[in-house]
Every structure is written in structure tokens, then in C-alpha cells.
C-alpha positions in Angstrom: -11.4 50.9 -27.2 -7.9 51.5 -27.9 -5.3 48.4 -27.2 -1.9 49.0 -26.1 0.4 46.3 -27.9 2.5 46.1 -24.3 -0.5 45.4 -22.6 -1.3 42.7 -25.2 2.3 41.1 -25.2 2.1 40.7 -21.1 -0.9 39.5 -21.0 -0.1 36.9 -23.8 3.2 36.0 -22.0 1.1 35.4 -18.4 -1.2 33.1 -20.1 1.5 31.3 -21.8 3.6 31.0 -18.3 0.4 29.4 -16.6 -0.3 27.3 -19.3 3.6 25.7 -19.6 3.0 25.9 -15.8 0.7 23.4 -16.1 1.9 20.7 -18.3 5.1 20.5 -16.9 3.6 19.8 -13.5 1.7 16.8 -15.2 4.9 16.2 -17.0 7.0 16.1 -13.6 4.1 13.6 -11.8 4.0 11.3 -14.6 7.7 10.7 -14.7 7.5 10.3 -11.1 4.9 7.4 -11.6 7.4 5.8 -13.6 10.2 5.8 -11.6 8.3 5.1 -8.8 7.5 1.6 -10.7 11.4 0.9 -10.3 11.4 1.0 -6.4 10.9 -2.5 -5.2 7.1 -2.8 -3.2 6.2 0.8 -4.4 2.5 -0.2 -4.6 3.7 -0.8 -0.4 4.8 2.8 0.1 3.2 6.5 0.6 4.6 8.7 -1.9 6.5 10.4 1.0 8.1 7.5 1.4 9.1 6.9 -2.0 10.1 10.3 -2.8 12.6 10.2 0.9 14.2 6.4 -0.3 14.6 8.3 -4.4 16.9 10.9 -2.2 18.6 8.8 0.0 19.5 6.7 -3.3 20.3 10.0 -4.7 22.3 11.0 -1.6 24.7 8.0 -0.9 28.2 8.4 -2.2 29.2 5.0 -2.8 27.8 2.1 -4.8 28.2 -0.1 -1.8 26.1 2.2 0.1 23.6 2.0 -2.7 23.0 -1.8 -1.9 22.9 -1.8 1.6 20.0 0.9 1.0 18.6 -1.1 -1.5 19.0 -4.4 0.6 17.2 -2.7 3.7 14.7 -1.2 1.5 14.1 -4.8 0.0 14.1 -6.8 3.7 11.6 -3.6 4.7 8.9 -4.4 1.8 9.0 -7.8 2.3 8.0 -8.1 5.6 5.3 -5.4 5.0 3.9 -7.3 2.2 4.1 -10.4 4.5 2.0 -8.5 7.2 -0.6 -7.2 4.2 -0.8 -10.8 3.0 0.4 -9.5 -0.5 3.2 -11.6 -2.6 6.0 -9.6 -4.0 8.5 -11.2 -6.1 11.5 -12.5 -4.2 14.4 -10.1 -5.4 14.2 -6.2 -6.4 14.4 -5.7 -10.3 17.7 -6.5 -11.8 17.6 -3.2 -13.0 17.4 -1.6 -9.9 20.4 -4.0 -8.7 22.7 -3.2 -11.4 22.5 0.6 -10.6 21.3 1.2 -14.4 17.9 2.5 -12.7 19.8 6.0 -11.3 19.6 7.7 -14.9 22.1 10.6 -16.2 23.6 12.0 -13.4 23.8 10.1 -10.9 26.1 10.0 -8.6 28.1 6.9 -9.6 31.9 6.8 -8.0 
């Protein structure tokens, strides 16, 4: 059986592609455990509803704007804790209020 080197180098490049495919999926969700860790009452929230308040964070043009998300976010978990008879502590995570939580790139004016 003859091999064709082409045929060898695609198929090589194919298996490579789903294999990178793969870890960087795993990658992408474990990174998005993590930051999901800095939203205050994550453990209260679908990850729908983590991934809409990460892009309305994202999204908001001002620091100001940032707090009052924040702040509603924060009077939202509590009371939904307080329903689910769950304690959460009594202010979000300083690093969350500081704004240091947005990473590179964010949009900080």
C-alpha cells in the first residue's frame, strides 16, 4: 500500500486541530469557573445568568455604571439567599468592588 505524504500531513493536521479543539474548550470552562467565583452569590445563579451579568459588567461604559450593576447584583443575591435560607457574606469581594476583578482589557474610562 503506497502512502501519499499529503494525505499523511492532512490527516496529521485534522487530528491535531480536534485535539487543540479539545483542550482549549476545557481551558475556556475552567477559566470560566474561576471567574465565576468573583461574582458575588455565584453558587445562587444559573450559568446563563452569570455569563449575561459578566457582559453587562463588560458592557457598561462608566465605572459608576459598574457599581450600580454591581450594587443591584448584590441587593439581588441577597434576597435570594434570604429566600433559600443560605448566608452570604454581607458585602461583594473587595476585589470585585475595586474594579481590579475586570482583568486586561477592560473597559475602564
Amino acid at each position: 500500500m503506497k502512502y501519499h505524504p499529503h494525505l499523511v500531513i492532512v490527516a496529521g493536521i485534522a487530528l491535531a486541530s480536534i485535539v487543540m479543539s479539545g483542550f482549549a474548550q476545557d481551558q475556556t470552562r475552567a477559566q470560566d469557573q474561576i471567574r465565576d467565583r468573583d461574582i458575588y452569590g455565584y453558587q445562587l445563579m444559573t450559568p446563563q445568568e452569570r455569563s449575561e451579568f459578566r457582559a453587562r459588567m463588560r458592557d457598561a461604559k462608566t465605572m459608576k455604571e459598574r457599581e450600580r450593576i454591581r450594587m443591584e447584583h448584590h441587593e439581588k443575591m441577597v434576597e435570594r439567599a434570604k429566600n433559600k435560607g443560605i448566608d452570604l457574606p454581607d458585602r461583594p469581594a473587595a476585589k470585585a468592588r475595586s474594579g481590579s476583578g475586570m482583568g486586561s482589557g477592560g473597559n475602564r474610562r
